[in-house]
Each structure stands twice: as C-alpha cells, then as structure tokens.
C-alpha positions in Angstrom: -1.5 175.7 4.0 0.8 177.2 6.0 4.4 175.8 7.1 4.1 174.8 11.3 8.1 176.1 11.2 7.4 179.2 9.3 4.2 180.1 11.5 6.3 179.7 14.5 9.4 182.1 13.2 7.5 184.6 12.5 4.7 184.6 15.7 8.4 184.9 17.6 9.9 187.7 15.1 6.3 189.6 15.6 6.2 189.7 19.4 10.4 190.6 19.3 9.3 193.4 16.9 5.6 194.6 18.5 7.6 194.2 22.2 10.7 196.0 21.4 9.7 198.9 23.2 8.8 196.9 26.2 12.2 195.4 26.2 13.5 198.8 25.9 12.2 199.6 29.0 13.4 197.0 31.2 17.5 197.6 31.1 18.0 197.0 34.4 16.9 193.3 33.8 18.4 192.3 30.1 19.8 189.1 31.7 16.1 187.7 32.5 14.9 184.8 30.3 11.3 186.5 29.6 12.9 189.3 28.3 13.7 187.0 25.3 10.0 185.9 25.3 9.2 189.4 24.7 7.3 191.6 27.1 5.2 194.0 27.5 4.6 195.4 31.4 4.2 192.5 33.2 2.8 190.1 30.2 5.4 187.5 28.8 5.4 185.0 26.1 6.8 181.4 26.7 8.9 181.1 23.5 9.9 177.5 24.8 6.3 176.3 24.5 6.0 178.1 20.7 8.9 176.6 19.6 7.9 172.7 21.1 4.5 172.8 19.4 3.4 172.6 15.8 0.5 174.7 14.6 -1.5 173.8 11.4 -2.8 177.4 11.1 -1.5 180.9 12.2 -2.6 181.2 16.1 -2.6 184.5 19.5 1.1 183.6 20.5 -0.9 183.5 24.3 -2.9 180.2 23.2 0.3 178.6 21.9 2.3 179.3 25.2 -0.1 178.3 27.6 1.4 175.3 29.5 -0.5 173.6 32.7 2.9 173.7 34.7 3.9 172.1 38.1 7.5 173.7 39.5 6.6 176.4 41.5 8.5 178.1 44.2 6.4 178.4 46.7 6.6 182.3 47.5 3.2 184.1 47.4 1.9 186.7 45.1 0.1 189.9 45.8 -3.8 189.5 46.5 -4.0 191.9 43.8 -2.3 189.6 41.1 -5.4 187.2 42.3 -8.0 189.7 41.9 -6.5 190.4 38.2 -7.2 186.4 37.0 -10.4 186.7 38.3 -11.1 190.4 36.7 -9.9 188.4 33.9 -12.3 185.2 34.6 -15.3 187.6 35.0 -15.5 188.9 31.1 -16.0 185.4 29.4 -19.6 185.0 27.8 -22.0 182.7 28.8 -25.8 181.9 28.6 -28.5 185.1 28.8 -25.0 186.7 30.7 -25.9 184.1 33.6 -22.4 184.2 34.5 -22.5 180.9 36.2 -18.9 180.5 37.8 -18.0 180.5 41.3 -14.3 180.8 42.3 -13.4 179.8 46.4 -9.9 180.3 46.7 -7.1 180.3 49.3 -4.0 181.7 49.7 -0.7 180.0 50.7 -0.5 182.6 54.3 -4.2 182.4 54.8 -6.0 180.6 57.6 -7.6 178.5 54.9 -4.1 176.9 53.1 -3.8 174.0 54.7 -7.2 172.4 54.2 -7.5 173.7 50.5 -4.1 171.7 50.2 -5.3 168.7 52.1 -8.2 168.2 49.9 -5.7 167.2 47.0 -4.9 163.8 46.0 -1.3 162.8 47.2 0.4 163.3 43.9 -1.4 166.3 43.6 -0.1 167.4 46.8 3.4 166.9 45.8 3.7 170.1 43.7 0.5 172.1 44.5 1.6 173.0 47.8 3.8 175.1 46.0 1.6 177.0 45.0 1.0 180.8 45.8 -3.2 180.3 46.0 -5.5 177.5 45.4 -8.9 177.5 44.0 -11.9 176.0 44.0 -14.1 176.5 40.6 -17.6 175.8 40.3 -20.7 176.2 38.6 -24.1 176.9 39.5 -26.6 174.5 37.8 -29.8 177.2 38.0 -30.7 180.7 37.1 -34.1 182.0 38.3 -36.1 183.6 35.0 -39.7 185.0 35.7 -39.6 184.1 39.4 -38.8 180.4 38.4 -35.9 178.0 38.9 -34.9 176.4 35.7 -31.8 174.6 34.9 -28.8 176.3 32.8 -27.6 173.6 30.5 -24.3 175.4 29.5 -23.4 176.5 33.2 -20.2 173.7 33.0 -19.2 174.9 29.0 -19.5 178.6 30.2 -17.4 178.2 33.5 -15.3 176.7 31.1 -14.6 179.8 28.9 -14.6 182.2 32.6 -11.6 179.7 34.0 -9.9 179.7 30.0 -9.3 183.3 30.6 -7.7 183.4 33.9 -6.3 180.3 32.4 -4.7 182.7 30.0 -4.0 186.1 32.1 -2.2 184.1 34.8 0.1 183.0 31.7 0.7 185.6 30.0 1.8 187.2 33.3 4.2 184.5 33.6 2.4 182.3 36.3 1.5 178.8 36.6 -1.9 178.1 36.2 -2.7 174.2 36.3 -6.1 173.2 36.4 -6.4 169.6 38.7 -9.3 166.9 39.1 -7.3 164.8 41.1 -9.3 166.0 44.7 -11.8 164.9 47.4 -15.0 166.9 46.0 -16.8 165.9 49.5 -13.9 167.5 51.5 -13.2 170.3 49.4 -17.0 171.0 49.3 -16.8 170.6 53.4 -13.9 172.9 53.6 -15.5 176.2 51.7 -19.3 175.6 53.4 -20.6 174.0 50.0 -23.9 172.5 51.2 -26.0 172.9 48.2 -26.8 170.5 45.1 -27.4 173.6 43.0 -23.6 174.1 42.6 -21.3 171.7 41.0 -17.4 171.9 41.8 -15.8 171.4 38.9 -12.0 171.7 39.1 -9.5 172.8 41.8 -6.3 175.5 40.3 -3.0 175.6 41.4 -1.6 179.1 40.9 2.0 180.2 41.4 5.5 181.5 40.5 7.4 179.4 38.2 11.0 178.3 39.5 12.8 179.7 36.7 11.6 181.7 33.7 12.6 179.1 30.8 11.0 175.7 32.1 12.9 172.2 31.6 9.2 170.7 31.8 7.5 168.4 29.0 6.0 170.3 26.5 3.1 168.6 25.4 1.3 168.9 22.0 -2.3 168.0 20.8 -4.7 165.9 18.2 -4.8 167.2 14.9 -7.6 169.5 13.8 -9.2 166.2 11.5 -9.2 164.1 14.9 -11.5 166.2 16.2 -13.4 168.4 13.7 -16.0 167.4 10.5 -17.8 169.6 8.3 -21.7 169.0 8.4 -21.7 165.5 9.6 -20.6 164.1 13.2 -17.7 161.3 12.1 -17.0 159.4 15.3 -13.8 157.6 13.2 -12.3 160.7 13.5 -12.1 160.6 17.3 -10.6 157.2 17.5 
C-alpha cells in the first residue's frame, strides 16, 4: 500500500513539474499564492487541501483539492466563467443520455439576486451573499420513450455526477463552489416559476471568488475506504 505522506509529496512535485511551464508564463505575478499551487491558464491546485488530507491510494490532484468553501469576497465574475461550469456540468453521463439536470441560476447584479439569496436559511445567508452567482439544481423525474412518460430512477444519481463536474471546474479555476441544503424549497421553487411535480430541486450552489488564494478555513477529511465499501456482500457494520 502506498504511504498517505509519500502520495501527497509527489502529487505536489508532479503538478510543480507538469506546470512549470505555466508558471513560467505568469512572471508578472510570482508573488501570488496559486502560483505555488501550480497552474496552468487559469486552472489551480489548492496545495493547502492536498497537504491536510490523507489518501489511502494514489488520486487526480483536482479530487483531493476540492473544498466546499465559504469566504468569498463578494465581487462578480464574468457570465462567461458561468457558462464554463455549466459547459462543464453538461458532459457528465447519465441514463440512455437523459441528461436530467436543470440549473436556474442568478447572478449577484441581476434583477433576480436578492430573492435567490432570500430563499437561504439565515446561516446560509451569512456567507452566500457573498457569492458572485447562485444556483438552483434540479432534476427532472421523467423522460418520455415511445410517446410515453415513464419515470427515470437515476435522474437524482446522474444530476449528481452533472453538478460533481462543475463542482470540480469551478475549483480547479480557483472558485468557491459550495453545494447548500439549508433553503426554502417552496420559495426557491416560487422564485424561478417551478410549478411542476415532474422536477425535483435538489440543492442550491453558492459560487464565488475566494478572499485570499491560500484559505485559513477547516480542512475536512473523510471515512476510510472499509467504512464504506465491501467486496460481494453488503456489510451494514461497516457503515456504523
């Protein structure tokens, strides 16, 4: 098995090496933080998160720096760094290529901000309405197949996988990305014109720039692989 310490020196030492030229490249701007991430164009690598977490297996660098972040600063981002998390959203798989998400979203100096923001819980309020664009992800529970209606029993698992991937594109370009639950789902659903059962919302996303490049923020780690995974045989002990 591979050492967690020794997987984590050299993931760092191979994006310092594939990124060198990136970092080359970006001389006017050696004193920014990312630029010891390692870059390339406008992707970074949170070297903060990879060195706070353990892996029991060699991992993408991306997966291991992904963080669900809350400082943001409150400036907005180009409509075209949107459109790029959801170009991003659109290439996950998903039953018979259904494609079952649905992504509302609103941006912080847009007439629809302040009720996307009033939809939050409180606490969730606190930080989101620093964000640079909020949105609203759903999923649609039917697919019509031979001129009939029938129900897609993966259309929540394969939003999933869509919203992983801007999940992932919004962090490797250095944004927060941070999924909530904590929302009115009968205001939200008010707010965007949602008046039909075939759609379910599923999660509201904050998305914004991060205060500073190296965040002071908890870095949290996860259950080992054996609390969750059995070979052959479902082993409910294991998720106790």
């Amino acid at each position: 098995m591979y050492h967690p310490h020794s997987i984590i020196i050299s993931t760092v030492l191979f994006i310092i090496i594939v990124n060198s030229q990136g970092i080359s490249n970006n001389n006017n701007n050696n004193n920014s933080p990312f630029l010891r991430d390692g870059r390339f164009g406008v992707y970074h690598y949170d070297v903060m998160a990879m060195k706070g977490r353990q892996v029991q297996y060699p991992i993408h660098p991306m997966i291991l720096a992904r963080r669900s972040l809350r400082e943001m600063n409150g400036l907005s981002i180009s409509k075209s760094t949107i459109m790029s998390l959801f170009e991003a959203s659109r290439w996950a798989p998903s039953y018979y290529n259904v494609q079952s998400w649905r992504y509302v979203y609103a941006m912080r100096d847009g007439p629809y901000w302040d009720k996307f923001v009033d939809a939050l819980v409180p606490g969730n309020q606190k930080w989101a309405r620093h964000a640079a664009a909020l949105i609203v992800v759903l999923s649609n529970k039917y697919q019509i197949r031979n001129g009939e209606k029938k129900m897609v029993e993966s259309h929540t698992f394969d939003t999933g996988a869509s919203w992983m991937l801007m999940a992932l594109e919004g962090t490797a370009r250095g944004l927060v990305v941070h999924p909530m639950s904590g929302f009115d789902r009968e205001k939200i659903a008010r707010t965007i014109g949602l008046n039909s059962d075939d759609y379910k919302i599923e999660a509201m996303v904050a998305v914004g720039n991060r205060v500073r490049a190296i965040s002071n923020e908890k870095i949290t780690d996860r259950n080992p692989i054996d609390k969750f995974v059995s070979e052959g045989i479902f082993k409910e002990k294991i998720y106790e």
